[in-house]
PDB file as gemmi writes it, atoms N, CA and C in Angstrom:
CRYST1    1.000    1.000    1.000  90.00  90.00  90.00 P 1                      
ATOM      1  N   UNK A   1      49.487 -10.906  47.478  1.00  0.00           N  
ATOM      2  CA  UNK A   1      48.669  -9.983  46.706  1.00  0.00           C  
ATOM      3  C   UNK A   1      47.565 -10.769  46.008  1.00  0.00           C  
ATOM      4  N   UNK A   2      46.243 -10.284  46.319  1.00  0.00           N  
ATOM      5  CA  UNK A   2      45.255 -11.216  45.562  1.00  0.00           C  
ATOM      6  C   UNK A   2      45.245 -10.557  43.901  1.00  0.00           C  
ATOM      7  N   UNK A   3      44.528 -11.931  43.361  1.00  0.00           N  
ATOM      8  CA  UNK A   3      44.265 -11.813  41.936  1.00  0.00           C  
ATOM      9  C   UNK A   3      42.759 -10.840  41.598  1.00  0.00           C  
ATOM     10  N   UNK A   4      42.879  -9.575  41.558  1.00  0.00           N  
ATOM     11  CA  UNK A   4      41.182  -8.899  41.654  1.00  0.00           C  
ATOM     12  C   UNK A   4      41.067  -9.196  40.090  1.00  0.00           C  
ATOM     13  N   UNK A   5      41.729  -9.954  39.158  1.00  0.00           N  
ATOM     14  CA  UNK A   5      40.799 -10.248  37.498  1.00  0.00           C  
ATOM     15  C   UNK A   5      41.369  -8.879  37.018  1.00  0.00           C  
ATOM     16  N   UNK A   6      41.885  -7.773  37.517  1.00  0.00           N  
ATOM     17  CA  UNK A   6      42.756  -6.884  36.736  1.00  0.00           C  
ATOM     18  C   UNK A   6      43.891  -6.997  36.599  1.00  0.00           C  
ATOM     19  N   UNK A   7      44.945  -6.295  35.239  1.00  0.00           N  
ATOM     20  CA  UNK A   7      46.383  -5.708  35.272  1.00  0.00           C  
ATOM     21  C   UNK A   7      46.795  -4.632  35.976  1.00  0.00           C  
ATOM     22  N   UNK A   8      48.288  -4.438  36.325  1.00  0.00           N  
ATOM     23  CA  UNK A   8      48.970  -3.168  36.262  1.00  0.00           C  
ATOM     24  C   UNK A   8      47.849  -1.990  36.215  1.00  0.00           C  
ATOM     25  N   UNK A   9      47.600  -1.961  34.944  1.00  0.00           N  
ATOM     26  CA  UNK A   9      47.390  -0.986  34.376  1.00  0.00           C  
ATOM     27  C   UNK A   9      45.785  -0.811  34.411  1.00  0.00           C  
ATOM     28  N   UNK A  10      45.088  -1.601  34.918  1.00  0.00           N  
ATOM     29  CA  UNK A  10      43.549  -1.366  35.067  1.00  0.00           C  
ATOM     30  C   UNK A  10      42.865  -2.032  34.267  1.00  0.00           C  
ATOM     31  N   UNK A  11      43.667  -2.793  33.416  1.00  0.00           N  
ATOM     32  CA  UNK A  11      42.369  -3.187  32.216  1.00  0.00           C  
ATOM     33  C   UNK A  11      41.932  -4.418  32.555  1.00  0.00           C  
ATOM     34  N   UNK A  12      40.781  -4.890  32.480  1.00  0.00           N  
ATOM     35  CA  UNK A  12      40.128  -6.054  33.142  1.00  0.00           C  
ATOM     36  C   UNK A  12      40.215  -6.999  32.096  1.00  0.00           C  
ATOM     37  N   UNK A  13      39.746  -8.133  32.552  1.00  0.00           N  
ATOM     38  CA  UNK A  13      40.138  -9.191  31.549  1.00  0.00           C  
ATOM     39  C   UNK A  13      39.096  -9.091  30.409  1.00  0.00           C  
ATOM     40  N   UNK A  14      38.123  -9.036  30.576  1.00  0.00           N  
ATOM     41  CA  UNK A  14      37.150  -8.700  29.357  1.00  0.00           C  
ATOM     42  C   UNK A  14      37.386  -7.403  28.150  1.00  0.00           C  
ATOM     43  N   UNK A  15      38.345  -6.264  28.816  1.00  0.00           N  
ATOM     44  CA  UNK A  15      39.003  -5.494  27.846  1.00  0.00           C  
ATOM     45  C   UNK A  15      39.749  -6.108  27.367  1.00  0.00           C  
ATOM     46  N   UNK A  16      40.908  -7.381  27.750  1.00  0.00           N  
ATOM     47  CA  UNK A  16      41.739  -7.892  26.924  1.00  0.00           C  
ATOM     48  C   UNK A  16      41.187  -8.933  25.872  1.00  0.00           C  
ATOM     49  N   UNK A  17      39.934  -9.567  26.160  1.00  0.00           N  
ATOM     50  CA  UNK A  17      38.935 -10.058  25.256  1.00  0.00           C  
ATOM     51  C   UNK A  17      38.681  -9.594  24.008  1.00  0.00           C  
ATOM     52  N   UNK A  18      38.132  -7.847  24.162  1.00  0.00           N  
ATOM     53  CA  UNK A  18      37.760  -7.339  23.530  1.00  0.00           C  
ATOM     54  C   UNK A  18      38.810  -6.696  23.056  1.00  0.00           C  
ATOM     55  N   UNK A  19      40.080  -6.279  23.037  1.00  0.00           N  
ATOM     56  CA  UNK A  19      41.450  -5.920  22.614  1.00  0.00           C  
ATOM     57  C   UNK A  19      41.850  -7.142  21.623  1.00  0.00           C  
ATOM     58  N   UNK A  20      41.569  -8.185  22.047  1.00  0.00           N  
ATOM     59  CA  UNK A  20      42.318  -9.321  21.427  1.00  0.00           C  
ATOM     60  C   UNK A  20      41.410  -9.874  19.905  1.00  0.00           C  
ATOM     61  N   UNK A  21      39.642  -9.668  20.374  1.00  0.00           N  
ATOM     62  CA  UNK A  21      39.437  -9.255  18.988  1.00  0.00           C  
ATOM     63  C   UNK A  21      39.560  -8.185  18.214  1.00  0.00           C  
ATOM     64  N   UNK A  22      39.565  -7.547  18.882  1.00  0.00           N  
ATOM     65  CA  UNK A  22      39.845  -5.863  17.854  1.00  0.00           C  
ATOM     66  C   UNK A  22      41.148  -5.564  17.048  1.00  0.00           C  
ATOM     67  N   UNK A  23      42.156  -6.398  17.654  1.00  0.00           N  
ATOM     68  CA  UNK A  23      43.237  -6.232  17.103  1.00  0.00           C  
ATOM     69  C   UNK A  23      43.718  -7.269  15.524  1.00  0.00           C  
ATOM     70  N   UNK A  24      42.803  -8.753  15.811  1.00  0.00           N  
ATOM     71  CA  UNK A  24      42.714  -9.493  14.976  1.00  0.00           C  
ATOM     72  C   UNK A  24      42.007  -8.837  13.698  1.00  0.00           C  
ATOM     73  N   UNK A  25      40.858  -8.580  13.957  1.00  0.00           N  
ATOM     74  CA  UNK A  25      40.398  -7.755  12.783  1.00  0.00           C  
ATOM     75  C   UNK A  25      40.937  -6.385  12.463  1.00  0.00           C  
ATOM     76  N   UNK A  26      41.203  -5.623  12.841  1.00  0.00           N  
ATOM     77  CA  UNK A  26      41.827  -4.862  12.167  1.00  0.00           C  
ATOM     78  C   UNK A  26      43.456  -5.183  11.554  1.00  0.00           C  
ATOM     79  N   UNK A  27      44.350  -6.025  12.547  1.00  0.00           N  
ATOM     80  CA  UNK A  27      45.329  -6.114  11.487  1.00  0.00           C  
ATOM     81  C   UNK A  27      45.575  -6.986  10.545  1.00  0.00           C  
ATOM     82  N   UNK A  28      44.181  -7.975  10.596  1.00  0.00           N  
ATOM     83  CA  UNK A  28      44.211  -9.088   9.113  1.00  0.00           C  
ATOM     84  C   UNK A  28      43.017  -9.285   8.830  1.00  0.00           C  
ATOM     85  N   UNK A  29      41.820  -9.059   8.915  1.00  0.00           N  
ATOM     86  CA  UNK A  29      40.682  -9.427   8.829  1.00  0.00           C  
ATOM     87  C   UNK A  29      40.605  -8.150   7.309  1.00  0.00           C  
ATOM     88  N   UNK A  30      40.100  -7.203   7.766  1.00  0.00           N  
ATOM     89  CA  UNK A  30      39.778  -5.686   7.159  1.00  0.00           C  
ATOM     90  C   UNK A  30      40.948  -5.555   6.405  1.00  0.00           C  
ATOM     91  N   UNK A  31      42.326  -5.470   6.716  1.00  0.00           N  
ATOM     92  CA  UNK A  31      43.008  -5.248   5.661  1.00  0.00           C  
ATOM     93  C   UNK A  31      43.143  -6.143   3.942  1.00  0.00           C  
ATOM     94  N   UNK A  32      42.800  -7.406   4.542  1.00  0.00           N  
ATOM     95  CA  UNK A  32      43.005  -8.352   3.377  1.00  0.00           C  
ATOM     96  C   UNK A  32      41.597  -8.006   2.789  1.00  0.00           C  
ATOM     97  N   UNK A  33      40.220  -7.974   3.654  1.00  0.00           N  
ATOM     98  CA  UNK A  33      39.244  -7.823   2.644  1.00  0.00           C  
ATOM     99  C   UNK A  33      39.506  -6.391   1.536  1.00  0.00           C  
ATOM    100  N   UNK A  34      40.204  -5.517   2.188  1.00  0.00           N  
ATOM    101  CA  UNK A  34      40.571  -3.927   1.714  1.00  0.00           C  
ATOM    102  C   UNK A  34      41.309  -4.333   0.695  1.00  0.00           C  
ATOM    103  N   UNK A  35      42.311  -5.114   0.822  1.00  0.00           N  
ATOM    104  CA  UNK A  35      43.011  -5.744  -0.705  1.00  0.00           C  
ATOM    105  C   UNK A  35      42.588  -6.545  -1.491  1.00  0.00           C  
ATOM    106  N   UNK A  36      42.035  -7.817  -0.767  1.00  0.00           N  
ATOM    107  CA  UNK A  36      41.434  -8.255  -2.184  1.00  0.00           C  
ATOM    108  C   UNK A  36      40.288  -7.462  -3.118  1.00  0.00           C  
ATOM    109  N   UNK A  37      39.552  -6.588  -2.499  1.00  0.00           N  
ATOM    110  CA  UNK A  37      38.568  -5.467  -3.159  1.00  0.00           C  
ATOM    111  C   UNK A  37      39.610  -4.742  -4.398  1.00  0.00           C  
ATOM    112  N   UNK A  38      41.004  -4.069  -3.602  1.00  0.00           N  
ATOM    113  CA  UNK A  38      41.599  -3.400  -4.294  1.00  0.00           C  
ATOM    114  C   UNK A  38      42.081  -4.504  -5.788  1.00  0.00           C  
ATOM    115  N   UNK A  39      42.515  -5.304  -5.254  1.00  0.00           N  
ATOM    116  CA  UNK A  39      43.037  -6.086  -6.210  1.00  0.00           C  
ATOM    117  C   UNK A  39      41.888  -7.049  -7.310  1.00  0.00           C  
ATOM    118  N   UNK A  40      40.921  -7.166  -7.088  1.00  0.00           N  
ATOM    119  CA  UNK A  40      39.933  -7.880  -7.866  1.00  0.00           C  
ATOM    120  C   UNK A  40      39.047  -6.816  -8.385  1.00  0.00           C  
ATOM    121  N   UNK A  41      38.445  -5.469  -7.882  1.00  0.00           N  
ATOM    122  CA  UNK A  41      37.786  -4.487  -8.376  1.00  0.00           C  
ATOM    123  C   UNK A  41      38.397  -3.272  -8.845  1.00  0.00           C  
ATOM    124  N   UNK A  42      39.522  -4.047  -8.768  1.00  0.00           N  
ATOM    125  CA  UNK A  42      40.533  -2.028  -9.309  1.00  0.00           C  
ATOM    126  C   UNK A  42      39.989  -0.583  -8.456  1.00  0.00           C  
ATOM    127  N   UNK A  43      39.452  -1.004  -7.467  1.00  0.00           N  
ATOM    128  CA  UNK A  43      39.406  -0.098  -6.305  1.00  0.00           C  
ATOM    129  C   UNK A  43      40.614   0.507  -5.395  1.00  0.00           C  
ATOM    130  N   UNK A  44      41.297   1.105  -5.788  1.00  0.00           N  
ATOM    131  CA  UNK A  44      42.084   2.003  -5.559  1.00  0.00           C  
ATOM    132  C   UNK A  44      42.251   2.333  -4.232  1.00  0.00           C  
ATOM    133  N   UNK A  45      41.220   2.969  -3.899  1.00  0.00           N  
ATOM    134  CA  UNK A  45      41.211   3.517  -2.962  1.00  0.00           C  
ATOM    135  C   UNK A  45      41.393   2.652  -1.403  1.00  0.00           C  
ATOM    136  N   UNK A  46      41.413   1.234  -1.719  1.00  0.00           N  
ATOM    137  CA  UNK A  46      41.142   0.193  -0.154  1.00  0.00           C  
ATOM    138  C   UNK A  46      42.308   0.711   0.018  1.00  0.00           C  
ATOM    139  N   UNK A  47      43.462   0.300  -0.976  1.00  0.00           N  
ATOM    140  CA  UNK A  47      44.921   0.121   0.213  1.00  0.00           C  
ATOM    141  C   UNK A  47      45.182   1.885   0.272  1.00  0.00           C  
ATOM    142  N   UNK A  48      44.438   2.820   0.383  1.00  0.00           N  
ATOM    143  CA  UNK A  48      44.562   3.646   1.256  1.00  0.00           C  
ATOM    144  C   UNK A  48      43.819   3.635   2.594  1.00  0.00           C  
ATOM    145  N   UNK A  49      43.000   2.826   2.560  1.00  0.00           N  
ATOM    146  CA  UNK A  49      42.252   2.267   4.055  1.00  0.00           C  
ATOM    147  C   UNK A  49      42.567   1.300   4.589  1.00  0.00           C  
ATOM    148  N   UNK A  50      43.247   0.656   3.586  1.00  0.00           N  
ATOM    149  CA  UNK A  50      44.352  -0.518   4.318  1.00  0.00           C  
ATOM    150  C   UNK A  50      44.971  -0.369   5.383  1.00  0.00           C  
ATOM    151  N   UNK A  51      46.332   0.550   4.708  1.00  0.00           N  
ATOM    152  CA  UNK A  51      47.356   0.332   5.799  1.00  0.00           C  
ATOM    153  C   UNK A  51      47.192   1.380   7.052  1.00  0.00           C  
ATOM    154  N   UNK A  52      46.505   2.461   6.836  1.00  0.00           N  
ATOM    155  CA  UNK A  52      46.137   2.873   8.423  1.00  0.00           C  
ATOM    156  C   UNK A  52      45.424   1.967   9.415  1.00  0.00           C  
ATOM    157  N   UNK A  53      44.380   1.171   8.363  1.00  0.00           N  
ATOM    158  CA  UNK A  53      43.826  -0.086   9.410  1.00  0.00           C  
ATOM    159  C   UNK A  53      44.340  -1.004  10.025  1.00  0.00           C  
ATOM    160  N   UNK A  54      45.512  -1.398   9.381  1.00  0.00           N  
ATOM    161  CA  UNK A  54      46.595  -1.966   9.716  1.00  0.00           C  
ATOM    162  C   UNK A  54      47.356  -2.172  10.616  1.00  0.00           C  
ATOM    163  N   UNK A  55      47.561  -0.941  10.804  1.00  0.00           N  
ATOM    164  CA  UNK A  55      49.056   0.024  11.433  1.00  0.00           C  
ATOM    165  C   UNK A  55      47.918  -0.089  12.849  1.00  0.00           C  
ATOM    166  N   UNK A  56      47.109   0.140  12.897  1.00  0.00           N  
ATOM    167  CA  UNK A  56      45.755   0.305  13.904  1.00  0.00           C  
ATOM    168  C   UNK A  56      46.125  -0.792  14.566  1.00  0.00           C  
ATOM    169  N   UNK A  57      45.787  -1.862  14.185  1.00  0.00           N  
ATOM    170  CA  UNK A  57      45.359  -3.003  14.493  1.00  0.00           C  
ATOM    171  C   UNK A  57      47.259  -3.611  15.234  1.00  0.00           C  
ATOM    172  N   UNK A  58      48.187  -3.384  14.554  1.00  0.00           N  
ATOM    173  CA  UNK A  58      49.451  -4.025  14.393  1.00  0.00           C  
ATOM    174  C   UNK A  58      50.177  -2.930  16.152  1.00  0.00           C  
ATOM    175  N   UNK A  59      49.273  -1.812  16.267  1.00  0.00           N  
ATOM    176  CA  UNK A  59      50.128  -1.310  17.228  1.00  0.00           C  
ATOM    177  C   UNK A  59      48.837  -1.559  18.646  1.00  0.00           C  
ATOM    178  N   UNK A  60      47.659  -2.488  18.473  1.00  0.00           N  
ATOM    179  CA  UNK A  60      46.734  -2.813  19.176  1.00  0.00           C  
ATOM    180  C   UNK A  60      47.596  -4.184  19.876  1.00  0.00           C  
ATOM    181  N   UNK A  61      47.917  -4.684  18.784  1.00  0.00           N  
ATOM    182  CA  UNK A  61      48.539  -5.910  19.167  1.00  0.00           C  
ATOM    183  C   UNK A  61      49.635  -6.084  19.899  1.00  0.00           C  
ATOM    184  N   UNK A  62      50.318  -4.882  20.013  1.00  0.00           N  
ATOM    185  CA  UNK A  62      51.656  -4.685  20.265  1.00  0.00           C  
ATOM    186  C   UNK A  62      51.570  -4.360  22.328  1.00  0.00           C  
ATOM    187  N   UNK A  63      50.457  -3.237  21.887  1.00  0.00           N  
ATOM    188  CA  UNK A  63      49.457  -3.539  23.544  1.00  0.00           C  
ATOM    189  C   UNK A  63      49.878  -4.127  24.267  1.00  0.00           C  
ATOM    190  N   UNK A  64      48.568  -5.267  23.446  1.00  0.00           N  
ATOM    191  CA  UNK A  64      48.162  -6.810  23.979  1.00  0.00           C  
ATOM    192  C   UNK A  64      49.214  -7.080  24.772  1.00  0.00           C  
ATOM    193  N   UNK A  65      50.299  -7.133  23.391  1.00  0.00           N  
ATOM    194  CA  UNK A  65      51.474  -8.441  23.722  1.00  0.00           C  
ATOM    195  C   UNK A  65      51.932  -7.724  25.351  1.00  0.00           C  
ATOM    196  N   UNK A  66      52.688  -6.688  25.471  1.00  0.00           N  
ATOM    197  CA  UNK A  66      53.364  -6.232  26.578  1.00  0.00           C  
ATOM    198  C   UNK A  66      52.494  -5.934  27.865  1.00  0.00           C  
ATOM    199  N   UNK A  67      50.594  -5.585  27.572  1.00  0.00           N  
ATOM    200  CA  UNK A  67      50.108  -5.410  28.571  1.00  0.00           C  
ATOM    201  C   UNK A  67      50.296  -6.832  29.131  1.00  0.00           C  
ATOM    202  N   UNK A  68      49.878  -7.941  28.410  1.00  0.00           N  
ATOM    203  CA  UNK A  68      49.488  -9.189  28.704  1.00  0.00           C  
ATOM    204  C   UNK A  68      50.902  -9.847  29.764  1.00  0.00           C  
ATOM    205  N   UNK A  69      51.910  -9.923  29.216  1.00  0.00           N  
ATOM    206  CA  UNK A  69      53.128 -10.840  29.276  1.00  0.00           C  
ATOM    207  C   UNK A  69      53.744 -10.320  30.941  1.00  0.00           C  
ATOM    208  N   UNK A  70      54.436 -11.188  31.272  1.00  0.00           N  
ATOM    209  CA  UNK A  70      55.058 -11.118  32.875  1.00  0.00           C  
ATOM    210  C   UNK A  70      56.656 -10.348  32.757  1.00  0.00           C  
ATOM    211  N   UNK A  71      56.533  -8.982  32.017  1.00  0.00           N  
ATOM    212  CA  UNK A  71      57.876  -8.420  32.004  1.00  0.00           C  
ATOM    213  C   UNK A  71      58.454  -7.972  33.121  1.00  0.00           C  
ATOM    214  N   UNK A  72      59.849  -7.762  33.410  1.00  0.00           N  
ATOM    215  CA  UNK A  72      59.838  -7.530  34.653  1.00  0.00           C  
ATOM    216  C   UNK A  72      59.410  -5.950  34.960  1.00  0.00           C  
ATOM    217  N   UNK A  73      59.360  -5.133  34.085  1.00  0.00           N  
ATOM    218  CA  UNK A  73      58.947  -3.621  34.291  1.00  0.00           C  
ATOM    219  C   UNK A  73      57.696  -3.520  34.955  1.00  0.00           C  
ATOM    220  N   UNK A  74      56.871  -4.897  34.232  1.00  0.00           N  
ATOM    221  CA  UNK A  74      54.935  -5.178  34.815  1.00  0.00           C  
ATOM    222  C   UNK A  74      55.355  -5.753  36.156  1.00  0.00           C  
ATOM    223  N   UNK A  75      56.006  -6.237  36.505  1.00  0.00           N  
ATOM    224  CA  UNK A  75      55.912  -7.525  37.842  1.00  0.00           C  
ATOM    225  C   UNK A  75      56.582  -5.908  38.763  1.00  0.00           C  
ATOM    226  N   UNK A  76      57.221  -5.079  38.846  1.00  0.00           N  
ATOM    227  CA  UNK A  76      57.713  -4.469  39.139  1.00  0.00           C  
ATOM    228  C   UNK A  76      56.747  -3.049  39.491  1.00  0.00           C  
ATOM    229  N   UNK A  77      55.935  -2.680  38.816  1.00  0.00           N  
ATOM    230  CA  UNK A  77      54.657  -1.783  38.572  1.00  0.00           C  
ATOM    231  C   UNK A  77      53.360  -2.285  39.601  1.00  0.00           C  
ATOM    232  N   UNK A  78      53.449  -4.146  39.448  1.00  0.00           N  
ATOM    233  CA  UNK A  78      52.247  -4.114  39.657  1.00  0.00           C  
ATOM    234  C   UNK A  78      52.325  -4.256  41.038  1.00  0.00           C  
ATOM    235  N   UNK A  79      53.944  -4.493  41.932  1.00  0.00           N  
ATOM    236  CA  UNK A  79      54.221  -4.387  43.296  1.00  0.00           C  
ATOM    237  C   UNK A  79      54.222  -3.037  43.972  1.00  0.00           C  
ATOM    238  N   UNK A  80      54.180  -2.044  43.186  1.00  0.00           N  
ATOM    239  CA  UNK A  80      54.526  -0.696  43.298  1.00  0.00           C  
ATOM    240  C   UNK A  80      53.173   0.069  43.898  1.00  0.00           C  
ATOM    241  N   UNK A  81      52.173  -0.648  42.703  1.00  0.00           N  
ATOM    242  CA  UNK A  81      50.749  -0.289  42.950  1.00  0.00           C  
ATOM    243  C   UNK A  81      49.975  -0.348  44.152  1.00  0.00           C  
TER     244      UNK A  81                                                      
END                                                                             
């Protein structure tokens, strides 16, 4: 089976690029700036933009991890295909 630069699942390697930053910033980049705002300006309102950004970012990553990795469910899918 050749390597066509895609997954399983279609996503090309430059989506996992762009997955792999998107997920960094949203689950630590944006949240910590959202807290330290909250916590140094008594802005209230970040860690309500926090943790949905968070949760964003933390289930982006979660993706990543399983699109990325050689599970056998993927090795199994991607013979299927």
């Amino acid at each position: 089976m050749a390597d066509t630069g895609t997954f399983f699942h279609h996503a090309s390697i430059a989506a996992f690029r762009r997955m792999k930053v998107i997920f960094q910033v949203c689950a630590f980049a944006v949240p910590l700036t959202l807290v330290a705002l909250a916590v140094t300006r008594g802005w209230g309102a970040a860690w309500l933009l926090a943790v949905p950004i968070h949760i964003a970012g933390v289930l982006a990553e979660r993706w990543f991890f399983f699109a990325q990795a050689r599970h056998p469910q993927n090795l199994y899918y991607q013979v299927v295909s």
